[in-house]
Residue frames as qw, qx, qy, qz and C-alpha x, y, z in Angstrom:
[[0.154, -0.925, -0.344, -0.050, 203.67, 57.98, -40.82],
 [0.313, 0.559, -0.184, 0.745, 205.63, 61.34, -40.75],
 [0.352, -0.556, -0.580, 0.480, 206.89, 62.19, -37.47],
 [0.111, 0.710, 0.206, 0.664, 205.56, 65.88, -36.77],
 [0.589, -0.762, -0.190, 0.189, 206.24, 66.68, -33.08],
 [0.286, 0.774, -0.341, 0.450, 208.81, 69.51, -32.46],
 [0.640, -0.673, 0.316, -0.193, 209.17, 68.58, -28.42],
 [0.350, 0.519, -0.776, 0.080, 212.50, 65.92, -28.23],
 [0.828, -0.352, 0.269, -0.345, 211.74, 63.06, -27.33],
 [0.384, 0.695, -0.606, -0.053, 214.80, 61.63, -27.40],
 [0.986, -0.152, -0.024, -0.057, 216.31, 57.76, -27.32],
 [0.137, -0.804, 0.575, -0.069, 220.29, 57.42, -26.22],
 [0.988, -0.105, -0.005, -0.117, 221.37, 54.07, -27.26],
 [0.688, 0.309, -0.292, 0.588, 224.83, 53.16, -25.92],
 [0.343, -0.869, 0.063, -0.350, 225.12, 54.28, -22.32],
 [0.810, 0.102, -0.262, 0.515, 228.84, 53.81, -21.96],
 [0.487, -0.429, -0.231, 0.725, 231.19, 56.34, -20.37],
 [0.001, -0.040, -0.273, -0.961, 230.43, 59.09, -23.14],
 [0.217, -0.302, -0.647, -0.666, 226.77, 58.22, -23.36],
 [0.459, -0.603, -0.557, 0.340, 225.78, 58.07, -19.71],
 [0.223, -0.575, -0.459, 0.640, 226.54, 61.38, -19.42],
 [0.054, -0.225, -0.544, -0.806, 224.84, 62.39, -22.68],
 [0.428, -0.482, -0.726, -0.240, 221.67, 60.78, -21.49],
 [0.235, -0.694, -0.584, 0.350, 221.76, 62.46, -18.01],
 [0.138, -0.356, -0.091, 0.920, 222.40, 65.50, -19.27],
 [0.225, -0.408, -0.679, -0.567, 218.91, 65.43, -21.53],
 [0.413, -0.574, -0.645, 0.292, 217.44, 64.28, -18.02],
 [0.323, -0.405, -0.293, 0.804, 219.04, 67.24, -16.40],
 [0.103, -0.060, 0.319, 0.940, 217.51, 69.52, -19.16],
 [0.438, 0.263, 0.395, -0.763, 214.44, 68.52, -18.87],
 [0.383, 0.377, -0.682, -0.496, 214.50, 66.62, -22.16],
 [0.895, -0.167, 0.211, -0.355, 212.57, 63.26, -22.28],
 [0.027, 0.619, -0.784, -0.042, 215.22, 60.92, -22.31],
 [0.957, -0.239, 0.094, -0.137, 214.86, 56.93, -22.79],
 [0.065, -0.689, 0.716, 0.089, 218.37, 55.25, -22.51],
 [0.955, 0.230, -0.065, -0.175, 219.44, 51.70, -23.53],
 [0.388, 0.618, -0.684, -0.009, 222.25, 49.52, -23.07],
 [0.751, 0.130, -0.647, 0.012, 223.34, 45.79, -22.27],
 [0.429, 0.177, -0.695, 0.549, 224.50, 46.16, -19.40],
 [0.358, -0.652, -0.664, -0.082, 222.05, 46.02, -16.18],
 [0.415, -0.437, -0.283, 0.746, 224.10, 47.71, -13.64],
 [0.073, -0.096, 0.132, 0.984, 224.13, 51.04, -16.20],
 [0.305, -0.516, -0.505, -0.621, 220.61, 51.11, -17.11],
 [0.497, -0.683, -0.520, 0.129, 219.82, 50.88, -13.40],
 [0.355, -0.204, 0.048, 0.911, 222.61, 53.99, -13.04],
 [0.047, -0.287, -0.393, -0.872, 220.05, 55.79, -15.23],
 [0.490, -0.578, -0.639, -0.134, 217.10, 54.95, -13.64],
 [0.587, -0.315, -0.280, 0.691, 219.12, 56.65, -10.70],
 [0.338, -0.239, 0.025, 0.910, 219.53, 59.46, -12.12],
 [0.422, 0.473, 0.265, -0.726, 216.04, 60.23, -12.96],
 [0.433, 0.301, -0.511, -0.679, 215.81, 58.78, -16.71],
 [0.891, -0.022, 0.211, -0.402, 214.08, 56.07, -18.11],
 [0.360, -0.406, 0.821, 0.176, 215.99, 52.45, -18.73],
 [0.770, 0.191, -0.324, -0.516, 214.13, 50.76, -21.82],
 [0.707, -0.196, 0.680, 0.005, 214.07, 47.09, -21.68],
 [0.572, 0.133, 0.491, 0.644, 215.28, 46.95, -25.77],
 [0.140, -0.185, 0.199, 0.952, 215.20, 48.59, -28.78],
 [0.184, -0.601, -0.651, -0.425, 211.57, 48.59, -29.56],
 [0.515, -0.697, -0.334, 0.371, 211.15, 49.98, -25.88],
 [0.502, -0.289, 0.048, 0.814, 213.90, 52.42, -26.58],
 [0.125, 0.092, 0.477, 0.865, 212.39, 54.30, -29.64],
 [0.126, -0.522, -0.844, 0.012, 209.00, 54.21, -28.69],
 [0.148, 0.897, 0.384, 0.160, 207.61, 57.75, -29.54],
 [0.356, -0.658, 0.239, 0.619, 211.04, 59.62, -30.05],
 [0.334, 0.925, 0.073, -0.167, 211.75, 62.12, -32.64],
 [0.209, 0.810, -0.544, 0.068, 215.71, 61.57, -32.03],
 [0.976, -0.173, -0.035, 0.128, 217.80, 59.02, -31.93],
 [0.018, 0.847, -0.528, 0.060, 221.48, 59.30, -30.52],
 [0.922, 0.154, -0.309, 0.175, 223.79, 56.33, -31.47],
 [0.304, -0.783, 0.473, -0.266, 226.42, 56.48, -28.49],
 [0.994, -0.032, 0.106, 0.020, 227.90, 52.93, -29.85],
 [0.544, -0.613, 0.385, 0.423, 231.59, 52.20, -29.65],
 [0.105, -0.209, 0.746, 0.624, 232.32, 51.21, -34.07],
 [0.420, 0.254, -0.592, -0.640, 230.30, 51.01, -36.97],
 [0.440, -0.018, -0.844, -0.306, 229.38, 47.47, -36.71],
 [0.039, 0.476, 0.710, -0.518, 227.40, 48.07, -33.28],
 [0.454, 0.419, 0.042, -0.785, 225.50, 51.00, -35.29],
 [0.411, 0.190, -0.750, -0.482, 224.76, 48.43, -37.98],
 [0.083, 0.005, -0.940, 0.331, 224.06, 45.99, -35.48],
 [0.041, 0.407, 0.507, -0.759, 221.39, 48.35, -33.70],
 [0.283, 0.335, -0.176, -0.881, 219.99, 49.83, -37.17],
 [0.750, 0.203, -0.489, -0.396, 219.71, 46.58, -39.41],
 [0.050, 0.170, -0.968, 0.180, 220.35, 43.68, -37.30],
 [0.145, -0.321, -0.933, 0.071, 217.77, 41.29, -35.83],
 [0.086, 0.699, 0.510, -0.494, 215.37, 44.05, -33.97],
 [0.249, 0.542, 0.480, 0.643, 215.69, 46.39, -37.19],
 [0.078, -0.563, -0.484, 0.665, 215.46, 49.34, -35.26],
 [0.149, -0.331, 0.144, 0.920, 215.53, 51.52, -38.26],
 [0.271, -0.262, -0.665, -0.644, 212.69, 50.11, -40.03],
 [0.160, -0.642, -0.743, 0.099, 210.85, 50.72, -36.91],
 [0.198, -0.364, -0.246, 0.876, 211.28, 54.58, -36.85],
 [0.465, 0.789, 0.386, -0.113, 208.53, 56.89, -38.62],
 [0.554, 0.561, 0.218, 0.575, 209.54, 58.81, -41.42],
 [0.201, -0.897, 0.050, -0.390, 210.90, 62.49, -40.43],
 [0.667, -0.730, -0.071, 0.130, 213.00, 60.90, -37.63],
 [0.209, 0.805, -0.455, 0.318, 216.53, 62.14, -36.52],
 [0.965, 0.136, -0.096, 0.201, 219.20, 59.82, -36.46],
 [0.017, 0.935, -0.332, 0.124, 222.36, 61.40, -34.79],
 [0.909, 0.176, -0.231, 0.297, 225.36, 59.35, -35.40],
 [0.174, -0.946, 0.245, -0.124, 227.74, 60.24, -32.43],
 [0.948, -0.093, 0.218, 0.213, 229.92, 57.04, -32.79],
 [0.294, -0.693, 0.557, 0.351, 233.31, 57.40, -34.02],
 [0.812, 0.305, 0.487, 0.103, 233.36, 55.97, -37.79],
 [0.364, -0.164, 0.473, 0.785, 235.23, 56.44, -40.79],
 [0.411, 0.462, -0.057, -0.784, 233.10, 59.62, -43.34],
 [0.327, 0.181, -0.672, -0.640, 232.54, 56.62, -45.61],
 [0.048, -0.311, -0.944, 0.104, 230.56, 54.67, -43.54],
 [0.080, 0.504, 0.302, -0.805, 229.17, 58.07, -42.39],
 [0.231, 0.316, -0.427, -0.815, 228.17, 58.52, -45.84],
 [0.410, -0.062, -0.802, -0.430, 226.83, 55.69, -47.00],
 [0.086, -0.491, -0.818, 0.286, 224.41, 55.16, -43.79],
 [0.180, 0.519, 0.027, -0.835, 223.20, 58.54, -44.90],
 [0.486, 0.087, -0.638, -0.591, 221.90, 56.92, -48.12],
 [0.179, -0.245, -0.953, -0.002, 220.85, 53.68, -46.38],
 [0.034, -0.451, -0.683, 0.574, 218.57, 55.84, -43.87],
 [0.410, 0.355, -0.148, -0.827, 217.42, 58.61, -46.27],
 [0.260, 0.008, -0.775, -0.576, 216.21, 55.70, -48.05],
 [0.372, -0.297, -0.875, 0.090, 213.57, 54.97, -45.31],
 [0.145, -0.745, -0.432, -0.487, 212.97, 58.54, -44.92],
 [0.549, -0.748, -0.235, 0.288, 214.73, 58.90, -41.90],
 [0.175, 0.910, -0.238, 0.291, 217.60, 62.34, -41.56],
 [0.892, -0.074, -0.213, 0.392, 220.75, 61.68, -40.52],
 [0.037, -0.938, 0.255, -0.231, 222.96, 64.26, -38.74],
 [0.851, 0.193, -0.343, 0.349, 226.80, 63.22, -38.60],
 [0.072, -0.867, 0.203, -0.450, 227.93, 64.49, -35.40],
 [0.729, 0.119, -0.479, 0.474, 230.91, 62.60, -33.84],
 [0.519, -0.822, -0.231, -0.038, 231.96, 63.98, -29.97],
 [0.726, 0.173, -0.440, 0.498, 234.97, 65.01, -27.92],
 [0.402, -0.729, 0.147, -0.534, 235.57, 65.99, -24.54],
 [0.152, -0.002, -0.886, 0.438, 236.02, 62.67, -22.27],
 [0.342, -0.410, -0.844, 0.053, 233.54, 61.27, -20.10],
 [0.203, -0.567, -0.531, 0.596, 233.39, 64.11, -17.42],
 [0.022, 0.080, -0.402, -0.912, 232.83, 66.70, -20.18],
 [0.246, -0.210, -0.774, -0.544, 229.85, 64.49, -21.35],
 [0.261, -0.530, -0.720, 0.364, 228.55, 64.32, -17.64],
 [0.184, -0.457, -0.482, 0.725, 228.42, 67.55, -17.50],
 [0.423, 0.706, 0.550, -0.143, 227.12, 68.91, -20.70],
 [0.147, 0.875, -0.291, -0.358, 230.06, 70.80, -21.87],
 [0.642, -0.051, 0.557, 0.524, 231.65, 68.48, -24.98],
 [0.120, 0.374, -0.566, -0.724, 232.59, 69.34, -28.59],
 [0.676, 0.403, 0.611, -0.078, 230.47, 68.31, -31.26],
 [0.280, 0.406, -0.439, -0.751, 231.59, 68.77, -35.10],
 [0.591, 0.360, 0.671, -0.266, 228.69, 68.00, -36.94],
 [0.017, 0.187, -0.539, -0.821, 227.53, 67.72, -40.58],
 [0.210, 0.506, 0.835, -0.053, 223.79, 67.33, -41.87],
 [0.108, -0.671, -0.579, -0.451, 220.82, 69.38, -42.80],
 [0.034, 0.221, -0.298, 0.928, 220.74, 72.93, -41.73],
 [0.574, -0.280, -0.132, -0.758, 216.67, 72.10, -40.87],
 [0.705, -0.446, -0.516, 0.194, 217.54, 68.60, -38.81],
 [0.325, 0.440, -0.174, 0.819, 219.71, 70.82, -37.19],
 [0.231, -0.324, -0.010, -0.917, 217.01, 73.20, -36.01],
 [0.810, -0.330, -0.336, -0.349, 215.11, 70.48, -34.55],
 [0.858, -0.229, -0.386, 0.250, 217.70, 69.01, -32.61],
 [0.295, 0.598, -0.401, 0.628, 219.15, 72.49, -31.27],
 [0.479, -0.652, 0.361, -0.464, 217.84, 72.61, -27.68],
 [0.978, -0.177, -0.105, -0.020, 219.36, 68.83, -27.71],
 [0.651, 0.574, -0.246, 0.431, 222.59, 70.08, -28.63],
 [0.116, -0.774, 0.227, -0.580, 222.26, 73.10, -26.34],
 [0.591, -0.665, 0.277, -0.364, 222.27, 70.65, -23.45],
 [0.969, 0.033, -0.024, 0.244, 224.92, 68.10, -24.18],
 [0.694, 0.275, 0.048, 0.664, 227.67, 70.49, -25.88],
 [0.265, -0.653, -0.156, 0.692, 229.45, 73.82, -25.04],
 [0.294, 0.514, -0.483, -0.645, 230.87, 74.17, -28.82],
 [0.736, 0.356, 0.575, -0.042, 228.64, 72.70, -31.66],
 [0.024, -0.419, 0.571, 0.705, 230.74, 73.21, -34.89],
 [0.697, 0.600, 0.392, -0.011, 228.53, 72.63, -37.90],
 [0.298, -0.458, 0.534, 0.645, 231.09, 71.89, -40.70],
 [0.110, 0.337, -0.694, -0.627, 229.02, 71.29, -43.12],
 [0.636, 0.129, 0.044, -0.760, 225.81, 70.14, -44.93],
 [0.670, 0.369, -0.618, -0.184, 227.19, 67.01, -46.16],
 [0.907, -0.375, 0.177, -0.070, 226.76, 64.01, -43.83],
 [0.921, 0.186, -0.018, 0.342, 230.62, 62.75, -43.36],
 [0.235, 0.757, -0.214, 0.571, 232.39, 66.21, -42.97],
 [0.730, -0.541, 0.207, -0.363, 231.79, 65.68, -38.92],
 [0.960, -0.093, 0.058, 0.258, 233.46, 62.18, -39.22],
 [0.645, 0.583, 0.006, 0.494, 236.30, 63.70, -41.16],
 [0.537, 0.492, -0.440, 0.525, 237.07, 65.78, -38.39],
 [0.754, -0.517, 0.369, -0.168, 237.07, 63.91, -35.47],
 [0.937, 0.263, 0.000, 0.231, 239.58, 61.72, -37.56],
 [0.509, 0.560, -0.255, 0.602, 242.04, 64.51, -37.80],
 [0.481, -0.705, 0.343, -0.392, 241.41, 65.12, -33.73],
 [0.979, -0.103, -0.081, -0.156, 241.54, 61.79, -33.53],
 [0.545, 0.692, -0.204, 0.427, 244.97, 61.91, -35.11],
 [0.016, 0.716, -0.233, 0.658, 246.12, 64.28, -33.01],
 [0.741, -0.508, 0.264, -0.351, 244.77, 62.28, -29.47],
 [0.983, -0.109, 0.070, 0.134, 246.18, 58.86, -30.41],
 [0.614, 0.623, -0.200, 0.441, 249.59, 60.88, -31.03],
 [0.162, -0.792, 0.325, -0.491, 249.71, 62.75, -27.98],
 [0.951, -0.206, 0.055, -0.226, 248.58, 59.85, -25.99],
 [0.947, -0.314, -0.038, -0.065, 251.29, 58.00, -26.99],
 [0.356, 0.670, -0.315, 0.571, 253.66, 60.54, -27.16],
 [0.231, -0.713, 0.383, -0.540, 253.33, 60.76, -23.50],
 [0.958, -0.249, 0.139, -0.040, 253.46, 57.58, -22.52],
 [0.760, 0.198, -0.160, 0.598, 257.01, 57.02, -24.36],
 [0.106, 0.719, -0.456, 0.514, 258.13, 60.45, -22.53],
 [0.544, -0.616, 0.460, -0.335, 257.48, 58.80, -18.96],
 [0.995, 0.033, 0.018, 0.088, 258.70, 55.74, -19.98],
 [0.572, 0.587, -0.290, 0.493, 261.81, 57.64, -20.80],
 [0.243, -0.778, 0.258, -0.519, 261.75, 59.54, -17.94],
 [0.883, -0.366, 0.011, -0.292, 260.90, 56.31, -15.76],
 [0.914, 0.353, -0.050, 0.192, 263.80, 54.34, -17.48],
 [0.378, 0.586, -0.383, 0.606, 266.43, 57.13, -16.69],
 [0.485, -0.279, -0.580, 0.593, 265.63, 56.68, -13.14],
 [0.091, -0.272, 0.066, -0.956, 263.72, 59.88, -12.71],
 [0.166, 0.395, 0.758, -0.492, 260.61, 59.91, -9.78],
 [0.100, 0.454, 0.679, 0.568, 257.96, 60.01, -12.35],
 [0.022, -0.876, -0.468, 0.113, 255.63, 62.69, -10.25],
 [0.269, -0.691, 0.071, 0.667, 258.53, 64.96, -10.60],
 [0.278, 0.107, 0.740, 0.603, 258.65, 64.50, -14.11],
 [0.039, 0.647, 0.732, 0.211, 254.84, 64.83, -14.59],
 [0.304, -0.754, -0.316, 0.489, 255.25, 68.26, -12.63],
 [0.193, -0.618, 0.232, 0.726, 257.48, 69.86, -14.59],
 [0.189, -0.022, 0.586, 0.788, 256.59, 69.22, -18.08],
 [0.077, -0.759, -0.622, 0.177, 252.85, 70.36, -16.91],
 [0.007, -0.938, 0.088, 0.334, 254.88, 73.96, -16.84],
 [0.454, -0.366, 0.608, 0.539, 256.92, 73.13, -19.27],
 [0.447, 0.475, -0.227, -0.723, 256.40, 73.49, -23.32],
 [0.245, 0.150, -0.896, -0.340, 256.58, 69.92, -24.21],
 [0.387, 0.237, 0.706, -0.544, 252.89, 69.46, -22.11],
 [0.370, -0.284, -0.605, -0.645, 249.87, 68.81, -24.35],
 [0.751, -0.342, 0.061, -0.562, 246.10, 68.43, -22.77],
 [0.904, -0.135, -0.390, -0.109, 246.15, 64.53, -23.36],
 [0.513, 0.270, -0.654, 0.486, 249.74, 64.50, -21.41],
 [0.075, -0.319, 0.463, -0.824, 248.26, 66.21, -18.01],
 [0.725, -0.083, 0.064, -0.681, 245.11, 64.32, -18.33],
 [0.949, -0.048, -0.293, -0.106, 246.39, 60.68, -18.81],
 [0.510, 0.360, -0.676, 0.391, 249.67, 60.51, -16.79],
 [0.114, -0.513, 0.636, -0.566, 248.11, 60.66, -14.16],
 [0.950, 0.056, -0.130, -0.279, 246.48, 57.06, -14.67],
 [0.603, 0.410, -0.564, 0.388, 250.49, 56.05, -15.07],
 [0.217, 0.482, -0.566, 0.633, 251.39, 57.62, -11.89],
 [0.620, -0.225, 0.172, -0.732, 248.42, 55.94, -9.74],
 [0.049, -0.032, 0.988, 0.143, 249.29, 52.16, -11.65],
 [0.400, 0.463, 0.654, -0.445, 245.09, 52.83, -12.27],
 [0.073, 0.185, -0.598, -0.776, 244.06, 52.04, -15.48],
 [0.369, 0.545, 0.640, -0.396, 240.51, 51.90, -14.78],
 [0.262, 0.319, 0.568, 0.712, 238.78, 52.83, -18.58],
 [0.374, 0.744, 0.290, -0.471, 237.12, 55.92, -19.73],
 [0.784, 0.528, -0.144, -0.291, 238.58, 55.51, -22.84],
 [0.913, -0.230, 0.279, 0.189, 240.06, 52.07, -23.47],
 [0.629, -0.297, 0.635, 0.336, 243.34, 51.05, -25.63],
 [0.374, 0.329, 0.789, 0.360, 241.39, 49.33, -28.17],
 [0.398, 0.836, 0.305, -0.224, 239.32, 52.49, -29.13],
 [0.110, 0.851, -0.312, -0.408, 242.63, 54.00, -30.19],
 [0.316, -0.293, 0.729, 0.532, 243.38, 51.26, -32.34],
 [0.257, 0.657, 0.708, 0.032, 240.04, 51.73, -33.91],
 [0.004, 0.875, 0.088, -0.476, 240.46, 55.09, -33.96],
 [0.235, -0.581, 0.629, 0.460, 244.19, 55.26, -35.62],
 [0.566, 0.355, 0.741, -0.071, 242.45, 52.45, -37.91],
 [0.315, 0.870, 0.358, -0.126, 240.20, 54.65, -39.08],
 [0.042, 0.898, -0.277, -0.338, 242.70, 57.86, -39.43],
 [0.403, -0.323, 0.772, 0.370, 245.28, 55.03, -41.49],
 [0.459, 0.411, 0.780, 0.109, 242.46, 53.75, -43.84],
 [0.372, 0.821, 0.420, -0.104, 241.94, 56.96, -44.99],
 [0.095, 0.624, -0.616, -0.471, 245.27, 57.75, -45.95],
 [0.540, 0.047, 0.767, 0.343, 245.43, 54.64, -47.81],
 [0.537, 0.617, 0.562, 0.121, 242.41, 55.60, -49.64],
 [0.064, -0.953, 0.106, 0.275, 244.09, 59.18, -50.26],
 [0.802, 0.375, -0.095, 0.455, 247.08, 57.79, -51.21],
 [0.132, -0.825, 0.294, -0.463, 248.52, 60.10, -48.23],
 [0.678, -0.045, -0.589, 0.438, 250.99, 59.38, -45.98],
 [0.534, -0.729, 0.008, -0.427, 250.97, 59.32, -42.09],
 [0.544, 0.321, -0.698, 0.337, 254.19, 58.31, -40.87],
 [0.066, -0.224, 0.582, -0.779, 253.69, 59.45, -37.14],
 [0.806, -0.049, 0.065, -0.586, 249.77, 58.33, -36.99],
 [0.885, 0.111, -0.452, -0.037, 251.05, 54.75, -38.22],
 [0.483, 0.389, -0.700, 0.353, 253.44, 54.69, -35.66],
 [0.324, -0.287, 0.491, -0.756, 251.30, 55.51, -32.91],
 [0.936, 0.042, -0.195, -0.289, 248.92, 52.69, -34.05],
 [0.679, 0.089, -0.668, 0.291, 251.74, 49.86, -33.27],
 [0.129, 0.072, -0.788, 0.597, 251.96, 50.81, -29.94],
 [0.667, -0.069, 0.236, -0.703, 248.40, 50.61, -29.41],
 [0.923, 0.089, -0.275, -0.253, 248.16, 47.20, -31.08],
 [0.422, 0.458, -0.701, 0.348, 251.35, 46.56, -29.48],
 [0.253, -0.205, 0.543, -0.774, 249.61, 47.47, -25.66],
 [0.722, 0.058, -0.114, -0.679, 246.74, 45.56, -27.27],
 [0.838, 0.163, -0.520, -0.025, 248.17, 42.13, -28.25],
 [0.094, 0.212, -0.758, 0.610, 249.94, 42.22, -24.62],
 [0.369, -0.546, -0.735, -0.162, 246.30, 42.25, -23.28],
 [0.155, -0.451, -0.489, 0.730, 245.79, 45.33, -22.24],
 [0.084, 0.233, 0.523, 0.816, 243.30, 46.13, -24.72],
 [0.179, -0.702, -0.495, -0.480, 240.51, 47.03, -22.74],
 [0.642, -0.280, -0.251, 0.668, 242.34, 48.88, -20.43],
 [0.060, 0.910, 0.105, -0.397, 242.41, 52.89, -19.91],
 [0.710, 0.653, -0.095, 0.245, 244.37, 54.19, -23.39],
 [0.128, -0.849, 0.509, -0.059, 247.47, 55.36, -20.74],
 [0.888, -0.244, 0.373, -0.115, 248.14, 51.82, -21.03],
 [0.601, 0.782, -0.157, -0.057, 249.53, 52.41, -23.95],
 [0.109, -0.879, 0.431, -0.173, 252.95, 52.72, -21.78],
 [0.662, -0.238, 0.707, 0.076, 253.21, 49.07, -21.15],
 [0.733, 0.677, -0.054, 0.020, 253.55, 48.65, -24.64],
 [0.266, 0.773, -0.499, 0.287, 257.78, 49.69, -23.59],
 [0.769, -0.025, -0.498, 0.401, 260.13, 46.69, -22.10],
 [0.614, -0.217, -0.462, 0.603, 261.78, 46.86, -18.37],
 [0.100, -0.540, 0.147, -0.823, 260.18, 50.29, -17.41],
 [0.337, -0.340, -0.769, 0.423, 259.03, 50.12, -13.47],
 [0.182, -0.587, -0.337, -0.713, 255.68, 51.58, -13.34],
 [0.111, -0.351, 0.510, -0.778, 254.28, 52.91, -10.82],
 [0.251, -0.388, -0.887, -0.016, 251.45, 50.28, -8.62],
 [0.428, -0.573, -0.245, -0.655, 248.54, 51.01, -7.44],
 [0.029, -0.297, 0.621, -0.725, 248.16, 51.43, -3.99],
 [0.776, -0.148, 0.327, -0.518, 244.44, 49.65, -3.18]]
């Protein structure tokens, strides 16, 4: 049966640090909202916060028009679409499928064929912002899809994102760039982690450091926004290690296929897999920094 309801009745599956505050901002909009994820503690965090907590993914989808994948790689959206519960053969025709995961544009692509084959639209619309962005309703979104899913799913947008870039009609453009942000984060990221390591290393007091290149031209966003994880010794996640070696992954595989080179992306990958294989992959990504011999970080204090 063809869904035909305009009203959102939307399902949020993957209430992690980005998707929790996807899902309460729906809530907060007034948006029916059902949420979903593995973990008890966060579904009961929703529940909290006025939404509803399904108890799976049959529960989850259960008369919704949208679906928002808020799942950490590819092989959890697979998981969640075609796996044991089949969510995707339980959706009516007509639904909307918003893919907000982080995935290379060929996977993006090809689940755009798998789902159009079942009748369902796909909009490719990848995030950025951080968690507290998402809480509050003001992330990036570059999307790609159908200028008419689109139209259905604006007053979802309207209450998640400040700027919705639509790049394009073509499912995969969206993926394509969040790759080249992507780029660009897992560079900065661990561009700043080797400056305070440098900094640390020469015996500089690392808050004085962190001060001055804040007003200084060598600052970037990511640098003001993760050192100060370093300078705390708190590497609590909101985003982990491992995403950026998933991430960098991603942004490497597609030079290969390109036959392009990415000297500075590839390097930033080793020290993520580097911070990784130490075991501090699921760690906040400033972790990155222990990735660099005989530096004395700073400890937390609790």
């Amino acid at each position: 049966m063809t869904q035909t309801t305009t009203t959102p009745q939307v399902a949020v599956i993957g209430l992690g640090s980005m998707g929790m505050g996807v899902a309460q901002s729906l809530v907060r909009a007034g948006i029916t909202t059902r949420g979903l994820d593995i973990n008890p503690a966060t579904k009961q965090a929703f529940v909290d916060a006025g939404g509803y907590a399904a108890k799976d993914l049959s529960d989850a989808v259960a008369g919704c028009n949208i679906i928002i994948l808020m799942l950490v790689n590819s092989q959890q959206c697979d998981a969640v679409l075609f796996g044991e519960q089949g969510m995707a053969n339980q959706l009516p025709a007509g639904t909307i499928v918003v893919l907000c995961s982080t995935t290379s544009a060929s996977y993006a692509r090809d689940l755009n064929v798998r789902l159009s084959a079942l009748d369902l639209t796909m909009i490719d619309a990848p995030v950025s912002g951080g968690a507290a962005k998402a809480m509050t309703g003001d992330m990036s979104i570059m999307a790609s899809g159908a200028p008419e899913a689109f139209a259905q799913c604006q007053t979802v947008f309207d209450a998640i994102s400040a700027k919705l870039y639509v790049v394009g009609d073509d499912v995969g453009a969206g993926e394509s760039v969040k790759m080249v942000n992507q780029l660009l984060a897992g560079v900065h990221i661990a561009a700043a982690a080797e400056a305070m390591a440098l900094g640390i290393k020469s015996g500089l007091d690392p808050e004085m450091v962190y001060e001055i290149i804040c007003n200084s031209a060598g600052c970037s966003w990511m640098f003001e926004n993760r050192v100060p994880h370093i300078l705390k010794g708190d590497y609590s996640p909101n985003s982990m290690v491992d995403i950026f070696v998933k991430d960098l992954g991603i942004v490497l595989d597609a030079g290969h296929e390109m036959k392009f080179p990415l000297p500075i992306a590839a390097s930033a990958l080793q020290q993520f897999l580097t911070a990784s294989a130490a075991g501090f992959g699921q760690e906040d990504d400033s972790a990155v920094i222990k990735a660099y011999p005989g530096v004395n970080l700073p400890q937390s204090k609790s």
